[in-house]
C-alpha positions in Angstrom: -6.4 -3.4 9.5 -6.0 -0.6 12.0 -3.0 0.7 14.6 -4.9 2.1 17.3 -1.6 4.7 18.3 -1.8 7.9 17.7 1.6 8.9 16.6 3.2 12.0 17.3 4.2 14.4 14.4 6.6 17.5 14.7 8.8 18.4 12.0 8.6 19.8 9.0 8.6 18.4 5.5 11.1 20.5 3.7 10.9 19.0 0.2 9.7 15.1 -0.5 8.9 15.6 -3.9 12.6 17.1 -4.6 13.6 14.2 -2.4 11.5 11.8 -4.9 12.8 12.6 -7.7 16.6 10.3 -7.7 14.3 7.5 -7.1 12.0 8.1 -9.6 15.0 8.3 -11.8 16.5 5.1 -9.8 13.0 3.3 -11.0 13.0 4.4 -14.6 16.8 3.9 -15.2 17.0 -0.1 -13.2 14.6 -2.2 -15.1 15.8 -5.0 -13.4 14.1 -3.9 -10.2 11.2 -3.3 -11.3 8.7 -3.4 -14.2 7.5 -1.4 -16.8 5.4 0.3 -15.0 3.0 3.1 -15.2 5.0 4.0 -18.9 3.6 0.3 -20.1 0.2 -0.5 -20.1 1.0 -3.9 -22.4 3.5 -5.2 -19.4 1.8 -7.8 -18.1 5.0 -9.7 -16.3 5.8 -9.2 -12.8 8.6 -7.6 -11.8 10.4 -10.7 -11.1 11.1 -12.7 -14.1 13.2 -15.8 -15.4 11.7 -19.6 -15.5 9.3 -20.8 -12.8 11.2 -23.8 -11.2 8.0 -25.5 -8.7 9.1 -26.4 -5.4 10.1 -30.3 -4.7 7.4 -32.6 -3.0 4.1 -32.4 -1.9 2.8 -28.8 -2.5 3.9 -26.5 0.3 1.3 -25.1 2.8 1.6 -21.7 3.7 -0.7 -18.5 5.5 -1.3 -15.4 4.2 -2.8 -12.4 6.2 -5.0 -10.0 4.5 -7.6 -7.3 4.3 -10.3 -9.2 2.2 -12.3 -6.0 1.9 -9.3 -3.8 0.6 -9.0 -3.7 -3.5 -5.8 -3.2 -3.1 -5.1 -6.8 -1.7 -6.8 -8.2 -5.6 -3.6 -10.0 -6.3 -3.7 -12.5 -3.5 -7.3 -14.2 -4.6 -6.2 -14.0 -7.9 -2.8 -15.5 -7.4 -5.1 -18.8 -6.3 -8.1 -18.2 -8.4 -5.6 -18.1 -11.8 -2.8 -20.6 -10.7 -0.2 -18.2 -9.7 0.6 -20.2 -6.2 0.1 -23.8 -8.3 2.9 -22.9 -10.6 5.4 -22.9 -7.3 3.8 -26.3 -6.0 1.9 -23.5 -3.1 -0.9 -24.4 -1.2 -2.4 -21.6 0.3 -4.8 -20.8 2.9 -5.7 -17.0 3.4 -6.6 -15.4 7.1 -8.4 -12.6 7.3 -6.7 -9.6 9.7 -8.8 -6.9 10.9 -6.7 -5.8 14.0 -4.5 -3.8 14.8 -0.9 -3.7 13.0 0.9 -4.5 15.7 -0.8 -7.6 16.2 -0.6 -8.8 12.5 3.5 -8.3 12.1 3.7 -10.2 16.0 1.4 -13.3 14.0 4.1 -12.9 11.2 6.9 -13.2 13.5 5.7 -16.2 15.0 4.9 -17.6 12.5 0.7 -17.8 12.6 1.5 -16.4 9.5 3.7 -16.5 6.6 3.3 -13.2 5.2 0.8 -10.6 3.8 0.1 -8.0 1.9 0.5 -4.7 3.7 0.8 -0.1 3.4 3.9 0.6 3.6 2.7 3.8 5.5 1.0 1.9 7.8 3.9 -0.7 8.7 6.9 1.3 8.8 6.4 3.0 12.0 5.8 -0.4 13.6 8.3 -2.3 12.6 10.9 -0.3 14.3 9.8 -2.5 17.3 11.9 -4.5 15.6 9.5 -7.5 14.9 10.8 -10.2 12.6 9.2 -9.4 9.6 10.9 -8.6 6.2 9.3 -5.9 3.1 10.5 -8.0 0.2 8.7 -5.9 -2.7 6.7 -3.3 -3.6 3.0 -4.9 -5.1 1.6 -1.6 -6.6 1.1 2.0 -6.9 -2.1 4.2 -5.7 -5.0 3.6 -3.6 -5.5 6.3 -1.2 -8.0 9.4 -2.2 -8.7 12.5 -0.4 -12.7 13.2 -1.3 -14.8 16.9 -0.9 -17.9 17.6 -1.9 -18.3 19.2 -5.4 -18.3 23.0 -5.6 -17.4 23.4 -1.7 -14.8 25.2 0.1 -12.4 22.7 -0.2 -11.1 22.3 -4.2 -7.1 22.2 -3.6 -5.0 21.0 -0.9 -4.4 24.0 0.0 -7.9 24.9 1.0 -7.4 22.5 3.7 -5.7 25.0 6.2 -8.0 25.4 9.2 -10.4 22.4 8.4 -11.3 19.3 9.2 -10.7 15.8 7.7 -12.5 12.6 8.6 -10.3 9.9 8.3 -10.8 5.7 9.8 -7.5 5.8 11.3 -5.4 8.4 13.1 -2.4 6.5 12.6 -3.6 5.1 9.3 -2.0 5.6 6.2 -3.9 8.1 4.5 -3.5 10.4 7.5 -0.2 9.6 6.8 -0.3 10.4 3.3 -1.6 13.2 3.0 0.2 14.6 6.2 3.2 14.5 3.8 1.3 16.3 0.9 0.3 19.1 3.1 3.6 19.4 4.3 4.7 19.8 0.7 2.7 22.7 0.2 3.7 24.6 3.2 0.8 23.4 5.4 1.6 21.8 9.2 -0.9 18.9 9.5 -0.7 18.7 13.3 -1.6 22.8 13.7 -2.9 24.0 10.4 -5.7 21.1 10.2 -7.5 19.0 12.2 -8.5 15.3 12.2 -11.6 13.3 12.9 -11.5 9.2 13.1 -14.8 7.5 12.0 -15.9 4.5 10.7 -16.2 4.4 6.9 -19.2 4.2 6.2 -19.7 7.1 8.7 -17.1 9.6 6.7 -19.3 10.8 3.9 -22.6 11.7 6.7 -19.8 14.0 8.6 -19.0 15.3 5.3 -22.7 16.2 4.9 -23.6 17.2 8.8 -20.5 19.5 8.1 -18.4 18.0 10.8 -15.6 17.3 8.3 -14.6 19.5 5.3 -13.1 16.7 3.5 -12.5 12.5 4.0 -9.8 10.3 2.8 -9.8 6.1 2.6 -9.1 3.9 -0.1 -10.9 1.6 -2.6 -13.9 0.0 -2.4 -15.1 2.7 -0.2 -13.7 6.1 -1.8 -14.7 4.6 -5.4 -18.2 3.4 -3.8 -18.4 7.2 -1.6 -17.0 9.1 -4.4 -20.2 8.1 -6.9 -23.0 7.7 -4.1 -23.1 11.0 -2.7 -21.3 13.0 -5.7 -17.6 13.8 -3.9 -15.4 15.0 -6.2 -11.1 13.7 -5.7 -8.6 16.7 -4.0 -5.3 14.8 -4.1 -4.7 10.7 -4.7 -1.2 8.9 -4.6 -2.1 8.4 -8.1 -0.8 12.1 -8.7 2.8 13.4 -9.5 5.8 11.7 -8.5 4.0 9.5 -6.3 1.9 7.4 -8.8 5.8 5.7 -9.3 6.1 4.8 -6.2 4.5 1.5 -4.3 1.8 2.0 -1.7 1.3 -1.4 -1.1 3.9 -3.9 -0.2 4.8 -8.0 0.0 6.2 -8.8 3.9 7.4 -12.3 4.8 8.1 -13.5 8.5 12.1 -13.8 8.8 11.9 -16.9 9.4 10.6 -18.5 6.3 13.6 -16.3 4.6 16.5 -17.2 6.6 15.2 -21.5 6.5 13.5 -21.3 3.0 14.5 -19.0 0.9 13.2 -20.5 -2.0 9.6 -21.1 -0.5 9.9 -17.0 0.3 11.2 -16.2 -3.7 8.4 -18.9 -4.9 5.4 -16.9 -3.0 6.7 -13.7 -3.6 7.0 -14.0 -6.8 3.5 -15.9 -7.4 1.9 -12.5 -6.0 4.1 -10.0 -8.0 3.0 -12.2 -10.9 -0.8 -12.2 -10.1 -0.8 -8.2 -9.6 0.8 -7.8 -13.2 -1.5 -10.2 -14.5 -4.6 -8.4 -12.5 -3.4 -5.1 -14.2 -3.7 -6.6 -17.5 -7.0 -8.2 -17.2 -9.1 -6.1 -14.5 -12.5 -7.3 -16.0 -12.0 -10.8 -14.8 -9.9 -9.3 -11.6 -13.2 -7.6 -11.3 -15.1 -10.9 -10.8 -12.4 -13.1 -9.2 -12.7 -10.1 -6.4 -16.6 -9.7 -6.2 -16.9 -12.0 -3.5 -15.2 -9.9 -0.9 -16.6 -6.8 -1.8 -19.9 -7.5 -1.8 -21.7 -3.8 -2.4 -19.0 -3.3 -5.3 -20.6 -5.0 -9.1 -17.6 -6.9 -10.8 -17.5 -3.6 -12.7 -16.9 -1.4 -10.3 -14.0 -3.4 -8.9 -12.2 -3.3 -12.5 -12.5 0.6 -12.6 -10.6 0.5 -9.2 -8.3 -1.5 -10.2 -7.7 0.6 -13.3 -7.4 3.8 -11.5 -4.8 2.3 -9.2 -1.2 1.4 -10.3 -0.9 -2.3 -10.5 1.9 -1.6 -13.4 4.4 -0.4 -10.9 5.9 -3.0 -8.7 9.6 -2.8 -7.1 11.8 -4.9 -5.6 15.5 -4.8 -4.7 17.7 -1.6 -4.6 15.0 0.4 -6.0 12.1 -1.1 -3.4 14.4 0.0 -0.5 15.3 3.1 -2.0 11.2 3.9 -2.0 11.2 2.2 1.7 13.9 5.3 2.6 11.7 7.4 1.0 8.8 6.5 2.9 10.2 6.6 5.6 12.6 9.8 5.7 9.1 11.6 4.9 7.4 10.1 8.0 10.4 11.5 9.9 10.2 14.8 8.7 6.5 14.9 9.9 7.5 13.5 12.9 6.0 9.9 12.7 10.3 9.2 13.5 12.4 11.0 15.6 14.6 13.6 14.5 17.9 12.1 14.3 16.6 8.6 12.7 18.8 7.3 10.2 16.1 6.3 7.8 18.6 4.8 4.6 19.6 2.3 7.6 16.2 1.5 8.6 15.3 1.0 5.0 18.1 -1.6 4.6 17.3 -3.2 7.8 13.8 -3.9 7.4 13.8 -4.9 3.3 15.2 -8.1 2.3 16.3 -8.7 -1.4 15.0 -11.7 -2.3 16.1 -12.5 -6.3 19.4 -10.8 -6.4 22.0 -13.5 -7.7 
C-alpha cells in the first residue's frame, strides 16, 4: 500500500532512543501485555492468552485487507491455512489493498472491511483525519532495511549526509524510519539528505547507475535485492532498542468494536496467535506464504521471517505506550505539528481489547 502525500518534516529529533528506553523497560517488566519476545525464542503463544471460547452460531464472516506481497503480513494466510480463524468459529475472506492509505482506513471505516494488518509508521499520520479505525495490537517487530552496495561510500548511517536514498514511497514508512534514525545521529533528513521515490524493482538499478547512494524497503524485496546484486544492510528496525518495538500492527474498524466486541477479541487474537505460531515454525510459514510471493523459494521466505521479530507482539498499555512513541518521534521530525499532544493521540486511536 502507498500514501501518495508527501508530508512535511521540520523539527528535530532530540533523543528517541533515550525516549525508548521506559518502554522498553514498560515491555520487559508487563508480561501481561505482551509476550516473551525477542528474549524467548521457545514462546510460541501469542500475546493474548487464556481459553479459546468459539463464537455462537454459524461461523462469522468477516474481511481482512492486506498487502499479499508483504512478508510481513505471513500471519494472516497462516491464521486460515493452520486453523487459527476456525478455532473462533471465523470465516474469512482476504482483499487485497494496493492503494493508497487513505483509502484503505476510509474501507475500514465503512465497513468494506473489517480490519487489516498495517505500519504503524505508515498509519499514524492518517489517522489523525480522524477515520474510525482502532490499532488494537502490535503483530511484530522488524521489517524495514536500509541496503548500499558493499565496500561503497555509504557503510554507516552517518555516511548518509549529502546523499541520496531511493526509497518506494516518500511518505512510506521506511522514509519514515529512517528519518528518525538519522535524526538520532545528528543528521536533518529534510536538508542533510535527499530522497528519490521509485518503484521496487527499480531501486537497486539507481543504486547501480549511481542515482541513489543507498535504498530502503522491506521483505520480500530487500531480502530478494540484498542477495541478487550483493548489497550489504546499513541500519534495520531489527537493530538496538527498536527490534522491541512493533512495526507492524492489528487495526479493526470501530464499528465491529463498539457492536461486537467479542467478534473484534476473537480475530485479533486468531492473528496474534498465528504470528507466534509463524515464529515458531517459519519452514512451513515459508510454504503456507509461497504463493504470494512468487520469486521468493519457501526458503527464502523462512529466512525473512527469521530475521524479522515475530516474537514481539504488544497489546494494551504497553502497545499504546509504543503508539506514543511512534508517534512523538514523527512529531519531532515534523510528520506532526509542534504542539501535538502525542500520549493523547496514542490513547485515542488504540483500543484495549482483552483488559478485564
Amino acid at each position: 500500500m502507498s500514501e501518495s502525500r508527501r508530508l512535511s518534516r521540520r523539527a528535530a529529533l532530540a533523543a528517541t532512543a533515550s525516549l525508548a528506553l521506559p518502554f522498553i523497560g514498560a515491555r520487559r517488566a508487563g508480561a501481561a501485555d505482551g509476550m516473551a519476545g525477542m528474549d524467548s525464542e521457545t514462546q510460541c503463544t501469542g500475546a493474548a492468552t487464556g481459553a479459546i471460547t468459539p463464537l455462537p452460531g454459524p461461523p462469522r464472516k468477516l474481511t481482512i485487507a492486506w498487502n499479499e506481497t508483504a512478508v510481513c503480513t505471513a500471519a494472516v494466510p497462516v491464521a486460515k491455512a493452520k486453523g487459527f480463524f476456525a478455532r473462533h468459529n471465523l470465516d474469512i475472506d482476504y482483499v487485497n489493498f494496493a492503494g493508497a492509505t487513505d483509502q484503505l482506513l476510509e474501507a475500514l471505516s465503512t465497513g468494506k472491511a473489517d480490519g487489516a494488518p498495517g505500519m504503524a509508521l505508515r498509519w499514524l499520520k492518517p489517522l489523525q483525519q480522524g477515520f474510525d479505525v482502532k490499532l488494537v495490537a502490535g503483530l511484530h517487530a522488524g521489517c524495514m532495511y536500509l541496503l548500499a552496495p558493499p565496500k561503497g561510500a555509504i557503510t554507516h548511517l552517518s555516511d548518509l549526509r549529502g546523499k541520496t536514498v531511493g526509497v518506494t514511497d516518500i511518505g512510506g514508512p521506511d522514509r519514515n524510519f529512517f528519518g528518525i534514525r538519522l535524526k538520532e545521529i545528528g543528521i536533518d533528513p529534510e536538508t542533510d539528505v535527499q530522497w528519490r521515490q521509485y518503484p521496487p524493482d527499480l531501486l537497486p538499478v539507481a543504486l547501480q547507475r549511481g542515482d541513489v547512494q543507498a535504498i530502503t524497503d522491506g521483505d520480500p524485496f530487500s531480502y530478494l535485492q540484498k542477495r541478487q546484486f550483493g548489497l550489504v544492510e546499513i541500519d534495520s528496525n531489527m537493530h538496538g532498542d527498536w527490534a522491541h518495538i512493533a512495526c507492524c500492527v492489528i487495526g479493526l474498524r470501530g464499528s465491529l468494536i463498539r457492536d461486537e466486541p467479542q467478534v473484534a477479541i476473537a480475530v485479533t487474537r486468531a492473528i496474534l496467535d498465528a504470528g507466534a505460531w509463524l515464529a515458531c515454525n517459519p519452514d512451513e510459514a515459508g510454504h503456507i506464504f509461497k504463493p504470494y510471493a512468487p520469486k521468493a523459494s519457501a526458503e527464502d521466505i523462512a529466512t525473512m521471517i527469521r530475521i524479522q521479530g515475530h516474537h514481539h507482539q504488544t497489546r494494551g498499555g504497553t502497545f499504546r505506550d509504543e503508539i506514543a512513541l511512534y508517534a512523538r518521534a514523527l512529531k519531532d521530525i515534523g510528520v506532526f505539528r509542534p504542539s501535538f499532544d502525542t500520549a493523547r493521540y496514542a490513547a485515542r486511536v488504540t483500543q484495549d481489547l482483552f483488559s478485564a
